[in-house]
matplotlib code that plots the C-alpha trace (Angstrom):
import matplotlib.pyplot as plt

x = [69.6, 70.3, 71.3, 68.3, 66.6, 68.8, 68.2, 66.1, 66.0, 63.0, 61.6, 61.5, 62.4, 61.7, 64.1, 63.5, 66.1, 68.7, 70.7, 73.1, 74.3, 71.8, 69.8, 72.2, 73.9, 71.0, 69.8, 73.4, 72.8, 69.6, 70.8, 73.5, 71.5, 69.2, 66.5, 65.5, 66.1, 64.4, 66.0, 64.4, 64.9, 64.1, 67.2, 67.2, 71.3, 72.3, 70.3, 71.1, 74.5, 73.7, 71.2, 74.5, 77.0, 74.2, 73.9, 77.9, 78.4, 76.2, 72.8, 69.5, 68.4, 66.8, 66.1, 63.1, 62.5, 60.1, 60.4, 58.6, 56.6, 54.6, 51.4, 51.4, 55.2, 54.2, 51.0, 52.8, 56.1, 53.5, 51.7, 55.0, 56.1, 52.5, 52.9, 56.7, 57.3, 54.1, 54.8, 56.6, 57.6, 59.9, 59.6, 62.7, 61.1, 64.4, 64.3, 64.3, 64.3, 65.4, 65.1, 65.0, 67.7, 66.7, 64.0, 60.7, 58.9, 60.6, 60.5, 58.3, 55.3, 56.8, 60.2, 57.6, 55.1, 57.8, 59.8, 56.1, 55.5, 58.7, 59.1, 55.5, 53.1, 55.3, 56.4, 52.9, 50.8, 53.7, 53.3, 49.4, 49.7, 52.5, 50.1, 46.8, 48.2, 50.9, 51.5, 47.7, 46.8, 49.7, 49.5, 52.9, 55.5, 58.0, 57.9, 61.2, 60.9, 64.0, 63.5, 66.0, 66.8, 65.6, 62.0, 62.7, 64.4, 64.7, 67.8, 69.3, 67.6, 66.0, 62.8, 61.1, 63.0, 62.5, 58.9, 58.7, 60.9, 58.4, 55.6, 56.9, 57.8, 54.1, 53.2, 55.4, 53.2, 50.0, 50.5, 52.0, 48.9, 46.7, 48.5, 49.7, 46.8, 47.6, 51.0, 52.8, 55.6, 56.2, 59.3, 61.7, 65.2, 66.5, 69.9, 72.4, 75.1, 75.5, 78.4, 75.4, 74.9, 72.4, 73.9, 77.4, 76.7, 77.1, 79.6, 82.2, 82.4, 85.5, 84.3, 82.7, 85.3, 84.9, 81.4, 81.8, 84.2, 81.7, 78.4, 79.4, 79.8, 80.9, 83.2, 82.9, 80.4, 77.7, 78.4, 75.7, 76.6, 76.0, 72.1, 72.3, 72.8, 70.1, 68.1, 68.5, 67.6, 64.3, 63.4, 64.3, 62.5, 65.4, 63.2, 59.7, 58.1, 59.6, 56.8, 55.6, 59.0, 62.0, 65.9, 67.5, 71.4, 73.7, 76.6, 75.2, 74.4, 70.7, 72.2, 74.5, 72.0, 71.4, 73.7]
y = [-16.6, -13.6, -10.4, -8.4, -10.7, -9.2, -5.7, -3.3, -0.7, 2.1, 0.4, 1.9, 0.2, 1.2, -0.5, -0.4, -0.4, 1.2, 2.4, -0.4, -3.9, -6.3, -3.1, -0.7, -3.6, -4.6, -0.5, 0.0, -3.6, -2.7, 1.1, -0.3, -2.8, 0.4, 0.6, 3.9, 3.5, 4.9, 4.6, 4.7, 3.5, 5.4, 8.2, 10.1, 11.4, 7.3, 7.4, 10.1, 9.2, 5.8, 7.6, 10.1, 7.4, 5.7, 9.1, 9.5, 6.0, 7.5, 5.6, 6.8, 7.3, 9.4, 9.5, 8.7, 8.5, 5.5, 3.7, 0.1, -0.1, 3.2, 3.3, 6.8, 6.5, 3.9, 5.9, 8.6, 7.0, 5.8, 9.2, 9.9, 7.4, 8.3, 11.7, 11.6, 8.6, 7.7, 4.0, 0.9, -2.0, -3.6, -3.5, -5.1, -5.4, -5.7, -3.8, -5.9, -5.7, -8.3, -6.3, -9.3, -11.8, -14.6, -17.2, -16.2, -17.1, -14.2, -11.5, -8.7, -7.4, -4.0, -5.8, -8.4, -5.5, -3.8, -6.7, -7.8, -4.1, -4.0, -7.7, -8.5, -5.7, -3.2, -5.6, -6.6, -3.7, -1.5, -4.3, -3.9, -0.4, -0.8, -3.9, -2.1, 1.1, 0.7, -3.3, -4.2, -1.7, -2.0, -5.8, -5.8, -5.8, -8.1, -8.1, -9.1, -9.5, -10.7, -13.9, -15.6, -19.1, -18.5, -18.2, -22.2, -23.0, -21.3, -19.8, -19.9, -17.2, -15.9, -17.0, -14.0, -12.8, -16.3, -16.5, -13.0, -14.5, -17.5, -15.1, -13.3, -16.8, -17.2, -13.8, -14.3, -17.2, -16.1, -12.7, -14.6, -16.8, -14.1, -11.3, -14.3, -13.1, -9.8, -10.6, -9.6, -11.9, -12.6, -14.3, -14.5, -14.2, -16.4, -15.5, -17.2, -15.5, -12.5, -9.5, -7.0, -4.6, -6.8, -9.9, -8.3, -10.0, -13.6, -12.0, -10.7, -14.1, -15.2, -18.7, -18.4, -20.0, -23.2, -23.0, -22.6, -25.8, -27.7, -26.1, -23.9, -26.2, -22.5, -21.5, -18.0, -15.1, -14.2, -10.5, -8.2, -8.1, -11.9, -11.4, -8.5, -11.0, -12.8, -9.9, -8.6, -12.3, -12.1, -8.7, -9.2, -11.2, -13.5, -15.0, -14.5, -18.0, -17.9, -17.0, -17.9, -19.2, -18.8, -18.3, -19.5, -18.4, -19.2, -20.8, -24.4, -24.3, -25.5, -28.7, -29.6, -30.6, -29.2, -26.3]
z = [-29.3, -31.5, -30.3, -30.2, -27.6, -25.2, -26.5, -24.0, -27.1, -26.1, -23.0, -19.4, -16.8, -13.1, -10.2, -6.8, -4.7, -6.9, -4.8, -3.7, -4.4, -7.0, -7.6, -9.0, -11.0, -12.5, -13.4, -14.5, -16.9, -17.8, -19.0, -21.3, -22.8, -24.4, -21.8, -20.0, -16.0, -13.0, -10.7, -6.8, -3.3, 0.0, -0.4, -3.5, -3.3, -3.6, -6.6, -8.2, -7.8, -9.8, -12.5, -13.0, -13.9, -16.0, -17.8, -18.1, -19.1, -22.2, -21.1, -20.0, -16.3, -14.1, -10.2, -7.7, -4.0, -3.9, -0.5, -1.4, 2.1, 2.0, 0.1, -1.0, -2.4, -4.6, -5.6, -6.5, -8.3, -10.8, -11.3, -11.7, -14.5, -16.5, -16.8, -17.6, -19.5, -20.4, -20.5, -18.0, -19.9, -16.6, -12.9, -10.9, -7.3, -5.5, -2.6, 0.8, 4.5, 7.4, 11.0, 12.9, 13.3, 15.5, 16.2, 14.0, 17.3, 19.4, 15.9, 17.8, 15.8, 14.7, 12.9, 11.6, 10.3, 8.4, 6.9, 5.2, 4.7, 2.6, 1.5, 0.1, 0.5, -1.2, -4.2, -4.6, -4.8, -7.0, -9.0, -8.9, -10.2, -12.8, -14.4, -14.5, -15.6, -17.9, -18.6, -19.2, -21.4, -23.4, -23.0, -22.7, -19.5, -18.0, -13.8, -11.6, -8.3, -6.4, -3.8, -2.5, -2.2, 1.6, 0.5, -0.4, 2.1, 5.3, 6.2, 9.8, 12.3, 9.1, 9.5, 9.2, 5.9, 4.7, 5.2, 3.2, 0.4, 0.1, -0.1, -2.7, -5.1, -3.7, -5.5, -8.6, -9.5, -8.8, -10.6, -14.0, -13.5, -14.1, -16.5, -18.6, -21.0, -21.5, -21.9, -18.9, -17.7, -13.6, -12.5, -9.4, -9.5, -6.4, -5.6, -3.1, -0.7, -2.3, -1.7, -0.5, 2.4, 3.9, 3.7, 5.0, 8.6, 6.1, 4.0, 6.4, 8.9, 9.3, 8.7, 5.4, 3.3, 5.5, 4.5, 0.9, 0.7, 1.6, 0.2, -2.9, -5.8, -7.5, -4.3, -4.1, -2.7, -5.7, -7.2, -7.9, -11.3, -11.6, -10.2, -12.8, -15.7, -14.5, -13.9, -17.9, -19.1, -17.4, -18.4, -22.1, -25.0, -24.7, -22.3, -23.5, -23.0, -19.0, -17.1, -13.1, -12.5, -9.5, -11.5, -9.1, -8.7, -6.0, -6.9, -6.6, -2.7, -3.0, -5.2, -2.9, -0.2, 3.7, 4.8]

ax = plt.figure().add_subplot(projection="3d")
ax.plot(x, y, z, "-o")
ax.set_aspect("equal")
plt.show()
């Protein structure tokens, strides 16, 4: 594939979750690769902090508070966008929730409520508003929104999170299904064990490297930056005939069979 494919050259991009982790990788990626960043999650210093090194790395960014499970946050980030930017050309939907660690059965209503709140609802309705009022019109747009292997296979006392992650491969699917036509591209990104503040609980056991040896064909925790790569593929024209489909990167766990 030839350079430009790759290029993000006059396109805005809008992550959620920037402010951390697979987020800020992939607004930092997205930023050097030409592309104008927003970049939001629920507290604005975090990214600020990220928009500021995207600005004094010599890129393009700017900040937002958008927290992905509240209605009127995603109302307003895209009144926002419209009469700033004028134009969306990617959403990363990365930001993610998992309240409840246990049994699914025993997951009490509230933690339930918000992980779906955060999860699905919030993914799926920003993605509502970005299609119908930038990505449509322009009948143009590329959507990310990041799974997780999980949502195919459920991952020990993350039922809750996993169901959620399933939804949203669910979502990716249906949404490509029907923007297809006005050319708008909908894909997941499915990472593995990945060096992130929520999966830190994984992350930090002492028993992990066991656990590679004998599930990690790659043995070693995912880096942001390597869902970043992923991240930039899918949002460029490098992969403009990928549609409705789940990336999936992890290091060669789901090939090697049961956990």
């Amino acid at each position: 594939m030839a350079d430009k494919d790759l290029s993000l050259d006059g396109k805005v991009a809008l992550v959620a979750g920037a402010s951390r982790g697979i987020g800020e990788a992939a607004a930092k990626r997205l930023a050097r690769n030409g592309a104008m960043v927003i970049c939001s999650s629920r507290k604005i210093g975090d990214c600020e902090r990220v928009a500021n090194e995207i600005i004094e790395a010599g890129g393009q960014a700017r900040a937002m508070v958008l927290h992905l499970g509240e209605a009127e946050h995603r109302e307003a980030a895209i009144a926002n966008i419209k009469d700033t930017e004028g134009r969306l050309d990617i959403l990363i939907n990365n930001g993610a929730t998992s309240p409840h660690f246990g049994e699914a059965i025993d997951c009490p209503d509230s933690a339930w409520d918000k992980t779906f709140d955060v999860n699905v609802k919030g993914p799926f309705y920003l993605s509502s508003l970005a299609i119908k009022e930038f990505m449509k019109p322009q009948m143009s747009g590329a959507i990310v929104n990041v799974a997780s292997i999980n949502g195919m296979r459920p991952g020990f006392f993350q039922g809750v999170y996993s169901i959620t992650k399933a939804s949203v491969i669910s979502m990716t699917q249906v949404l490509a299904q029907e923007c297809g036509g006005f050319g708008v591209r909908v894909n997941a990104l499915c990472p593995g064990l990945t060096e992130t503040k929520l999966a830190s609980a994984l992350t930090g056991n002492p028993e992990l490297e066991d656990m590679m040896k004998r599930n990690f064909s790659i043995q070693r925790v995912g880096q942001p930056e390597d869902m970043a790569a992923a991240i930039h593929y899918l949002a460029s024209d490098a992969s403009s005939y990928m549609t409705g489909q789940c990336h999936i990167v992890d290091g060669g766990i789901t090939a090697r069979g049961p956990l």
